[in-house]
DOBABA-753588 format. One line per field, with one value per residue (C-alpha): residue number from 1; x, y, z. Coordinates in pm, 1 decimal, always signed. Layout:
N
k NUM  ...
X X  ...
Y Y  ...
Z Z  ...
END
This chain:
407
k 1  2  3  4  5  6  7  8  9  10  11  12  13  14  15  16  17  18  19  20  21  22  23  24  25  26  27  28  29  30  31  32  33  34  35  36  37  38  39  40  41  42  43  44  45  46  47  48  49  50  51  52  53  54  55  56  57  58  59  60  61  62  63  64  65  66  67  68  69  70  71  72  73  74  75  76  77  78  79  80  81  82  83  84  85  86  87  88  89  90  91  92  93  94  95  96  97  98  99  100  101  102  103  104  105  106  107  108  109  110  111  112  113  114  115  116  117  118  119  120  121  122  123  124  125  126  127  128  129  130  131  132  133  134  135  136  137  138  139  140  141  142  143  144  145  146  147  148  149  150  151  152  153  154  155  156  157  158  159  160  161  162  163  164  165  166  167  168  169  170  171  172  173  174  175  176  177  178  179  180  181  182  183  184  185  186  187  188  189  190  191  192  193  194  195  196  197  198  199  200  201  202  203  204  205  206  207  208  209  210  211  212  213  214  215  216  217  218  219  220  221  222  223  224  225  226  227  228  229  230  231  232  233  234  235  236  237  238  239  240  241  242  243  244  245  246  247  248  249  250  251  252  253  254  255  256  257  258  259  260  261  262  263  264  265  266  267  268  269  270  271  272  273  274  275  276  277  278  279  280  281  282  283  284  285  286  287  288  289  290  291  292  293  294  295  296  297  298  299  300  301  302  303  304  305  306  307  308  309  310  311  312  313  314  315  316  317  318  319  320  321  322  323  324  325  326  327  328  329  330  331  332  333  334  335  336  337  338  339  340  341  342  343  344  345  346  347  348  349  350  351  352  353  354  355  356  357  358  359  360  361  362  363  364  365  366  367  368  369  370  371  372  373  374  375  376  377  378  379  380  381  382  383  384  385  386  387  388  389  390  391  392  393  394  395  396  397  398  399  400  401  402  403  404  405  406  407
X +0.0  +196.3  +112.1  +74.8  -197.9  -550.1  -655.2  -378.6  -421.4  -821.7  -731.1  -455.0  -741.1  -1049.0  -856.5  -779.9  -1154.8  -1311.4  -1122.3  -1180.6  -1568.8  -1547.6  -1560.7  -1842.2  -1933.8  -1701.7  -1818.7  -1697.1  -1933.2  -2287.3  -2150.2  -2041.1  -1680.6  -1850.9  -2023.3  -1814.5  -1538.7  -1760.6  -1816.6  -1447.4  -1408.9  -1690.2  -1518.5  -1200.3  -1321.6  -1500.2  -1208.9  -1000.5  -1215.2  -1275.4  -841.7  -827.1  -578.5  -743.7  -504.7  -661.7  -959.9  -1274.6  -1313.0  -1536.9  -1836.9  -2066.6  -2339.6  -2460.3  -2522.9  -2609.5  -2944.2  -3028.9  -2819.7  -3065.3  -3378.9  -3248.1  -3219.4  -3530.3  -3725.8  -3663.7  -3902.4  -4187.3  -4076.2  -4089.8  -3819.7  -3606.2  -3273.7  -3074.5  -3358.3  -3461.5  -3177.1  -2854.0  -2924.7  -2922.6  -2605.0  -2431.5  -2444.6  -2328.6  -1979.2  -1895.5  -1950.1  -1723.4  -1497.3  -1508.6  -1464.3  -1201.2  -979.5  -1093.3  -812.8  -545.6  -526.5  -289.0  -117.3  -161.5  +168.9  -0.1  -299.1  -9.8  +88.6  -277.4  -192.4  -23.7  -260.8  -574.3  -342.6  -282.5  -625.8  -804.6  -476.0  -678.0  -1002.0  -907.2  -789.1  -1016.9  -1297.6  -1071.5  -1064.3  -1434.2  -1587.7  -1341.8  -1137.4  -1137.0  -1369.9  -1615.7  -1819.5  -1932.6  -1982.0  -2310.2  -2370.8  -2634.1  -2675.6  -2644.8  -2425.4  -2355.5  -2054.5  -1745.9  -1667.6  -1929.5  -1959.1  -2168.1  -1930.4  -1640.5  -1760.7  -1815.6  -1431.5  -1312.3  -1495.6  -1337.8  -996.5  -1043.9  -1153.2  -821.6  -600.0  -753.0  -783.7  -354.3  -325.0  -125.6  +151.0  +152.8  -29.2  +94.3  +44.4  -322.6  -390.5  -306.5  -476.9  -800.3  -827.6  -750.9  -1037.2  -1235.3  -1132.6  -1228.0  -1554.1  -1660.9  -1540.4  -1745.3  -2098.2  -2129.6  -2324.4  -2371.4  -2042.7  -1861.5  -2037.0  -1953.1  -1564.4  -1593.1  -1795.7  -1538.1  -1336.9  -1604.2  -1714.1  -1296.7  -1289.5  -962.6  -986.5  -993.0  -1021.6  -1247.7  -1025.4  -964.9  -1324.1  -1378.0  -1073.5  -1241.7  -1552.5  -1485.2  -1252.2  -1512.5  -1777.3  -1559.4  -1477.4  -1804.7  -1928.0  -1658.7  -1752.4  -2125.5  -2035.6  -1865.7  -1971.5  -2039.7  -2198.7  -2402.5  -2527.4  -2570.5  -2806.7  -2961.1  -2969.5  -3131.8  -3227.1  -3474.9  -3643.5  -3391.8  -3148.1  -2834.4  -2708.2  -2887.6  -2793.7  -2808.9  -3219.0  -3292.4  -3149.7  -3276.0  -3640.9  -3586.9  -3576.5  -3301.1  -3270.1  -3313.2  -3287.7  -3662.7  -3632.1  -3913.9  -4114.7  -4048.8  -4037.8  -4395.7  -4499.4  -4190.0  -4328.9  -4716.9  -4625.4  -4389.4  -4680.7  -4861.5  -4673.3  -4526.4  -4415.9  -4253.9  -4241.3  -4248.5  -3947.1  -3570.1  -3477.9  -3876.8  -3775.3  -3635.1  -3918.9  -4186.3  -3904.9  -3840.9  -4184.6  -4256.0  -3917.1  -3760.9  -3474.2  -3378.2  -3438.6  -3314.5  -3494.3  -3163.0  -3248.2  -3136.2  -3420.7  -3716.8  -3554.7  -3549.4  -3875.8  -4014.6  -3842.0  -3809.2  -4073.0  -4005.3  -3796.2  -3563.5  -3516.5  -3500.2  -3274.4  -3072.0  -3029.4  -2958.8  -2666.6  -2541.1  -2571.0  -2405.4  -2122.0  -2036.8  -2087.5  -1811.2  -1623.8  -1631.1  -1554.5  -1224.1  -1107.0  -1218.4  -971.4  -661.1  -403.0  -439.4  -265.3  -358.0  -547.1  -589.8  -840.6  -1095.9  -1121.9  -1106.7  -1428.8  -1565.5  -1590.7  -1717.7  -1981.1  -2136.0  -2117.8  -2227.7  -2533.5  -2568.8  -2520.8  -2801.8  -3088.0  -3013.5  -2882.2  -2797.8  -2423.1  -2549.9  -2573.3  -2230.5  -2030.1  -1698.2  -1638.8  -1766.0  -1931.2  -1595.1  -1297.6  -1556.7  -1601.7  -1239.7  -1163.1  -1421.0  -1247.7  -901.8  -962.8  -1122.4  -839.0  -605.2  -771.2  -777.9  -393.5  -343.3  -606.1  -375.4  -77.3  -147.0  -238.2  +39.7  +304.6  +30.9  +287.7  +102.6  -92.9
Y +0.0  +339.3  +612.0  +842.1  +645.4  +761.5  +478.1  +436.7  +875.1  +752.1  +477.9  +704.1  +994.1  +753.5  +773.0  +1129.7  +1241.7  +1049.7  +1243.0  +1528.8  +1436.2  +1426.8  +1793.5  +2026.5  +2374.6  +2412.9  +2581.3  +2570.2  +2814.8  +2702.0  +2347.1  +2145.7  +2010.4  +1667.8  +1707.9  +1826.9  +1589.0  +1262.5  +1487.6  +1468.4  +1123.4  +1035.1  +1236.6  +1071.7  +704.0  +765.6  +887.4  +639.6  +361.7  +551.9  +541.5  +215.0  -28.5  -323.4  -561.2  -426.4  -663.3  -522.1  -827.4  -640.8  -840.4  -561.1  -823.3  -826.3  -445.3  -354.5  -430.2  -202.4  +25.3  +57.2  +8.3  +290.2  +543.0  +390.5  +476.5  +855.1  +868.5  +849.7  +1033.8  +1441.6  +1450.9  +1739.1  +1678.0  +1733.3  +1594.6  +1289.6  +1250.0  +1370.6  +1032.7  +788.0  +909.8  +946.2  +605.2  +519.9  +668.8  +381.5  +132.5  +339.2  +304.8  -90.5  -108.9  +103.6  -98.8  -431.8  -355.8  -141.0  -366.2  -699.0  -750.6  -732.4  -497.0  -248.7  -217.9  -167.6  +145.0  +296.8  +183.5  +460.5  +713.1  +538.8  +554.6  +918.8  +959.6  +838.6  +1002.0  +1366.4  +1227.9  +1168.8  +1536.1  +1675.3  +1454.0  +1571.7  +1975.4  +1997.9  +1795.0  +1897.2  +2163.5  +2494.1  +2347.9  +2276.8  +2646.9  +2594.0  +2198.0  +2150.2  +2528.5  +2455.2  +2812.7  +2739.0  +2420.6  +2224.7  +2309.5  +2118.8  +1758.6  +1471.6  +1235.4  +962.8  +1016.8  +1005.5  +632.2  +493.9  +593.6  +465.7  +124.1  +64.9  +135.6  -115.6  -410.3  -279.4  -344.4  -607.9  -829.4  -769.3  -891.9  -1173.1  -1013.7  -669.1  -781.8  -502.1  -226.5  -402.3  -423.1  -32.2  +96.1  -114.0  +8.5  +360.8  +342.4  +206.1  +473.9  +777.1  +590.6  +550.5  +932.9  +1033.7  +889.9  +590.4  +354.6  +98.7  +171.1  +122.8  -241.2  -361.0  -206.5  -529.9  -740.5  -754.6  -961.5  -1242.8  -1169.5  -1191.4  -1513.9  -1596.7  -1747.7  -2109.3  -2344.8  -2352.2  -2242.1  -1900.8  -1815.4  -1877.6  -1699.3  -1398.1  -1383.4  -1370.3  -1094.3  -917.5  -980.5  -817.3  -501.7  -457.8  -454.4  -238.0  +23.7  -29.4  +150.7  +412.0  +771.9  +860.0  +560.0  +589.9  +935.1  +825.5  +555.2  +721.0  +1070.9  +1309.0  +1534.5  +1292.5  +1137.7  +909.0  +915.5  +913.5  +575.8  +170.9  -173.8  -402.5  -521.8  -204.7  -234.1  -543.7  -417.7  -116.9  +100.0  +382.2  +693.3  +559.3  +933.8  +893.6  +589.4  +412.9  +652.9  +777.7  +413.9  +315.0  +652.1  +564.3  +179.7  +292.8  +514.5  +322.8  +61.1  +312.7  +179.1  -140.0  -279.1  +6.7  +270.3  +660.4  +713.1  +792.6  +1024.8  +1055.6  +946.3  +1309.6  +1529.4  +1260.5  +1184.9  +1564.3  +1589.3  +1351.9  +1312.1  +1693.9  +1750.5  +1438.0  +1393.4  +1028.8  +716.9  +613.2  +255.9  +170.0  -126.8  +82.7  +406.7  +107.7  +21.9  +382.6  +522.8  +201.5  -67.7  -428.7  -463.0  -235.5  -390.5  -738.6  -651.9  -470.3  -783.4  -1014.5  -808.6  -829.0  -1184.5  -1188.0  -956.2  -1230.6  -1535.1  -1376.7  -1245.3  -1601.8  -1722.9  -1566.8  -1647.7  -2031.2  -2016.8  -1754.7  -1887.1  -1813.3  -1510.3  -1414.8  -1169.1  -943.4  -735.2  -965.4  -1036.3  -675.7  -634.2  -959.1  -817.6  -448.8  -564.0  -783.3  -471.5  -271.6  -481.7  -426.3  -96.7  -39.8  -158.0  +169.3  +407.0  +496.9  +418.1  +413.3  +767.8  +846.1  +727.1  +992.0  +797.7  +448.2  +310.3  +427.0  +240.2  -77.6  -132.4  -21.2  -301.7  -537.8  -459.0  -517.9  -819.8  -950.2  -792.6  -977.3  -1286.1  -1292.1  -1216.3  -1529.2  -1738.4  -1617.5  -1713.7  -2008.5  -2090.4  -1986.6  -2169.8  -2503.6  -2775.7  -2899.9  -3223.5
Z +0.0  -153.6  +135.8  -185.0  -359.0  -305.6  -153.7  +79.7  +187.0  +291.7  +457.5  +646.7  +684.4  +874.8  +1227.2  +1192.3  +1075.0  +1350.9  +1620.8  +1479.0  +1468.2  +1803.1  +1833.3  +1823.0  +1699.6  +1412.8  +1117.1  +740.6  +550.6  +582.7  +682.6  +996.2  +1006.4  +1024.9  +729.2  +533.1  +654.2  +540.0  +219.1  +150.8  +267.8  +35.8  -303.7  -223.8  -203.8  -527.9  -687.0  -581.7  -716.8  -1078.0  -1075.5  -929.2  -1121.7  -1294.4  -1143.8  -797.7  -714.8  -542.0  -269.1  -60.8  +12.1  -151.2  -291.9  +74.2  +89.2  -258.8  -175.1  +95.0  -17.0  -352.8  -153.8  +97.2  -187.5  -362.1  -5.0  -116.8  -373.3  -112.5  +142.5  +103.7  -151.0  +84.5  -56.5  +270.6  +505.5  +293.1  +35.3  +295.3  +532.5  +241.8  +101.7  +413.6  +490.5  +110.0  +239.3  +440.7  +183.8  +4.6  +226.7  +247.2  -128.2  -102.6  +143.0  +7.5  -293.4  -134.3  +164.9  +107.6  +408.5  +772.4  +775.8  +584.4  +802.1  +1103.4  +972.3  +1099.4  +1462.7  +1572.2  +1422.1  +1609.0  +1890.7  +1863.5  +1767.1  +2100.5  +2276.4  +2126.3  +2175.1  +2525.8  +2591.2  +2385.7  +2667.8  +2965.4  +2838.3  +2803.7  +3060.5  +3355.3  +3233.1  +3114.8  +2828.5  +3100.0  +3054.0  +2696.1  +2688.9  +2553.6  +2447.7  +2159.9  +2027.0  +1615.7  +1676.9  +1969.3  +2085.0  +2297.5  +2304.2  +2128.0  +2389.6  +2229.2  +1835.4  +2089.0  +2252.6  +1955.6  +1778.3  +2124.8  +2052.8  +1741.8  +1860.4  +2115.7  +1866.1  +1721.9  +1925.3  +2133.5  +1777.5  +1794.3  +2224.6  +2119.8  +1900.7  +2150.8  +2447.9  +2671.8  +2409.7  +2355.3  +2688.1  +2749.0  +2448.9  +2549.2  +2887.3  +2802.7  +2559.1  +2832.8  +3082.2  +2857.9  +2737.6  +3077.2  +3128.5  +2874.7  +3016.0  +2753.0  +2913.3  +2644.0  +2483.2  +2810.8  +2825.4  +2456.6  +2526.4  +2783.2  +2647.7  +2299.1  +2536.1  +2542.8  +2140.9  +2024.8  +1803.5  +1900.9  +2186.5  +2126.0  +2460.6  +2691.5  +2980.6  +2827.7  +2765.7  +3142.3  +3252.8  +3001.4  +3071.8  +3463.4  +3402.1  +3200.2  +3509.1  +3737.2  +3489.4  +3445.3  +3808.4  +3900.4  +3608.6  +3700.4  +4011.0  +3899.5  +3999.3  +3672.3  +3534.0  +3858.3  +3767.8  +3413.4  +3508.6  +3754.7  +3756.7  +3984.4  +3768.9  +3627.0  +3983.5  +4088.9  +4387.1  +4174.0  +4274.7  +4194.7  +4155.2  +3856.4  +3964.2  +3943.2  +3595.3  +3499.0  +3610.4  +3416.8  +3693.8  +3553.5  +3296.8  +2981.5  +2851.2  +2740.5  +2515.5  +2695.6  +2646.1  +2289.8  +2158.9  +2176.8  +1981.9  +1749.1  +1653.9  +1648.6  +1364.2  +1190.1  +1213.4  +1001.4  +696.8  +796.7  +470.2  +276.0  +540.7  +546.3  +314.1  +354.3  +620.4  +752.9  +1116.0  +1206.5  +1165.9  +1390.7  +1673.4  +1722.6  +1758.2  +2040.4  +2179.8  +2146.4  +2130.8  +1968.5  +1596.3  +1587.4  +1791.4  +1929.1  +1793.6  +1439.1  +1409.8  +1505.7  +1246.9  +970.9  +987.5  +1061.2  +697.4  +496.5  +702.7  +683.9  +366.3  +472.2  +795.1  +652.1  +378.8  +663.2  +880.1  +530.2  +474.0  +830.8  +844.0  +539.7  +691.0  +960.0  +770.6  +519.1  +829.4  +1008.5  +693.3  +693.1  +1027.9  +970.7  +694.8  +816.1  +1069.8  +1409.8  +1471.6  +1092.0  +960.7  +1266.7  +1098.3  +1084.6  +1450.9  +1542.4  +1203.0  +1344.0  +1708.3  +1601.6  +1413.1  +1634.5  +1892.8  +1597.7  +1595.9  +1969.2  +1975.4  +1722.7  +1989.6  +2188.8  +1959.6  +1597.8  +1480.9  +1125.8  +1120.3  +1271.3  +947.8  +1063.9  +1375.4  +1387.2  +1071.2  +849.7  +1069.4  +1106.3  +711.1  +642.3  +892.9  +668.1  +363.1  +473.0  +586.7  +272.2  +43.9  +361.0  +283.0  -95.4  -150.4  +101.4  -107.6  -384.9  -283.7  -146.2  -494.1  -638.8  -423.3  -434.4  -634.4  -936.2  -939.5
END
């Protein structure tokens, strides 16, 4: 991978846009950083493919997502036809398939993919100051400041980057266990910093989900250790106050049956949800049309414009067919991720464990909030990480060919 070829320089670029996603209240003209950042991203990938060399094979597993992908854009025809309220959301997600494409041929070798460690590593290092300037610093007086743009650090954008980098380096513990082990936890640390409740959970829970671990013995060992992590976060002060705040009727501290009997902040959800479904059952087989979600959650859940679950905003814009042809190519995702790792070496192929365990927490993640919609710092790393591990996988299929003796 030439760091001068396009497809290398957006490969280079995902780490370094999702940090800077992770900020708020910055202005380029009429536009938002983050928008115009995914923009870019978005030019660049489609450039890269149009200049692509034939000998470069597309090995992404796009057959999965073509589908939805059409259907998605399709869905805009009956929706108001707003270009940046019902056209914007469908094309923003296109950037991360992009993306995928895009790595699937300039990704060959696990070495290449190395070369991005240190830049998610400084990456969540700025993310992590960036956390620590505006929620306890100097920072602290305009966090949250929502005059025109929201301004100061992103907390939930911020989680999610921190996630990734995580399945990262966690899929590389047995070639740098210490350096894994430190950049893991630190991701932890500033996730739990930040407020993210479900975040903070998944960042332990990729323990249990990595796909490496092969006897029985170490899942034990692992999913003790993830127990204990999680108890011990669970009481944190500020998971505490996240779960149950006083602001909202609660006494600011709970146990896990209060959890499990739904006793805690859920920021509205549980409320907003049952409005959500009725009127997504208003057109349960095609739905209200691309991007249609915004407009009804602002008006029973203000001010959030999203449902902060990907499922029910599937079926609300696009109704069943968009959710099933969402959940075909997901299960199509893993069976081509598992796929891979059935057939790589043990220690091969790092970047499918660290795809394989984001997407399942992908798929998680999407029951309480939407990571569809933040492309800059989640959706982008995970499908770069899909399509390096297919390009990965087919130069190995490749060579093994070649160096096969003849029959």
């Amino acid at each position: 991978m030439n760091r001068w070829r396009l497809d290398s320089l957006l490969l280079y670029s995902i780490p370094w846009v999702a940090a800077l996603s992770c900020l708020g209240g910055i202005a380029v003209g009429k536009l938002r950083h983050t928008g115009l950042l995914w923009m870019l991203t978005l030019a660049l990938g489609i450039h890269a493919i149009v200049l692509k060399d034939r000998s470069h094979k597309i090995t992404f597993p796009w057959m999965w997502w073509a589908p939805f992908y059409f259907y998605t854009f399709l869905s805009f025809f009956w929706s108001d036809l707003n270009p940046i309220d019902n056209l914007q959301p469908a094309v923003q997600m296109s950037v991360f398939f992009v993306v995928g494409i895009v790595s699937s041929f300039a990704v060959r070798n696990e070495d290449e993919m190395k070369k991005t460690n240190w830049m998610y590593l400084a990456a969540s290092l700025f993310v992590g100051i960036v956390g620590v300037y505006f929620l306890f610093g100097p920072g602290k007086a305009v966090q949250g400041q929502t005059k025109g743009l929201y301004t100061g650090f992103a907390e939930r954008p911020a989680a999610m980057t921190l996630l990734i980098v995580g399945a990262i380096f966690l899929a590389q513990f047995r070639n740098m266990p210490v350096v894994a082990s430190l950049a893991w936890a630190s991701s932890l640390i500033v996730s739990i910093i930040s407020g993210g409740r479900m975040v903070s959970l998944l960042m332990i829970v990729l323990w249990i989900l990595h796909p490496r671990l092969v006897s029985l013995s170490s899942r034990i060992v692992v999913v003790g250790f993830a127990m204990l992590i999680m108890l011990v976060a669970f009481n944190t002060p500020i998971i505490q106050e996240r779960f149950f705040a006083k602001q909202t009727g609660f006494s600011g501290k709970g146990g896990l049956e209060d959890v499990v009997e739904g006793r805690f902040d859920s920021s509205g959800r549980f409320k907003a949800w049952p409005k959500i479904f009725k009127e997504a059952c208003a057109k349960p087989i095609f739905g209200h049309g691309s991007g249609e979600s915004a407009e009804f959650v602002y008006k029973v859940w203000a001010p959030m414009d999203k449902p902060h679950n990907e499922y029910l905003r599937l079926s609300f814009e696009g109704g069943l067919v968009s959710l099933a042809l969402f959940l075909i190519a997901s299960l199509g995702t893993l069976w081509n991720l598992h796929h891979i790792l059935a057939t790589s070496p043990l220690n091969g192929n790092w970047p499918a464990a660290a795809a394989h365990m984001g997407f399942i927490a992908f798929l998680l993640l999407a029951f309480v909030d939407n990571p569809l919609v933040c492309g800059n710092n989640f959706m982008h790393p995970l499908f770069a990480l899909i399509g390096a591990a297919n390009g990965i996988h087919y130069a190995q299929q490749s060579r093994a060919v070649v160096e096969a003796p003849d029959n």
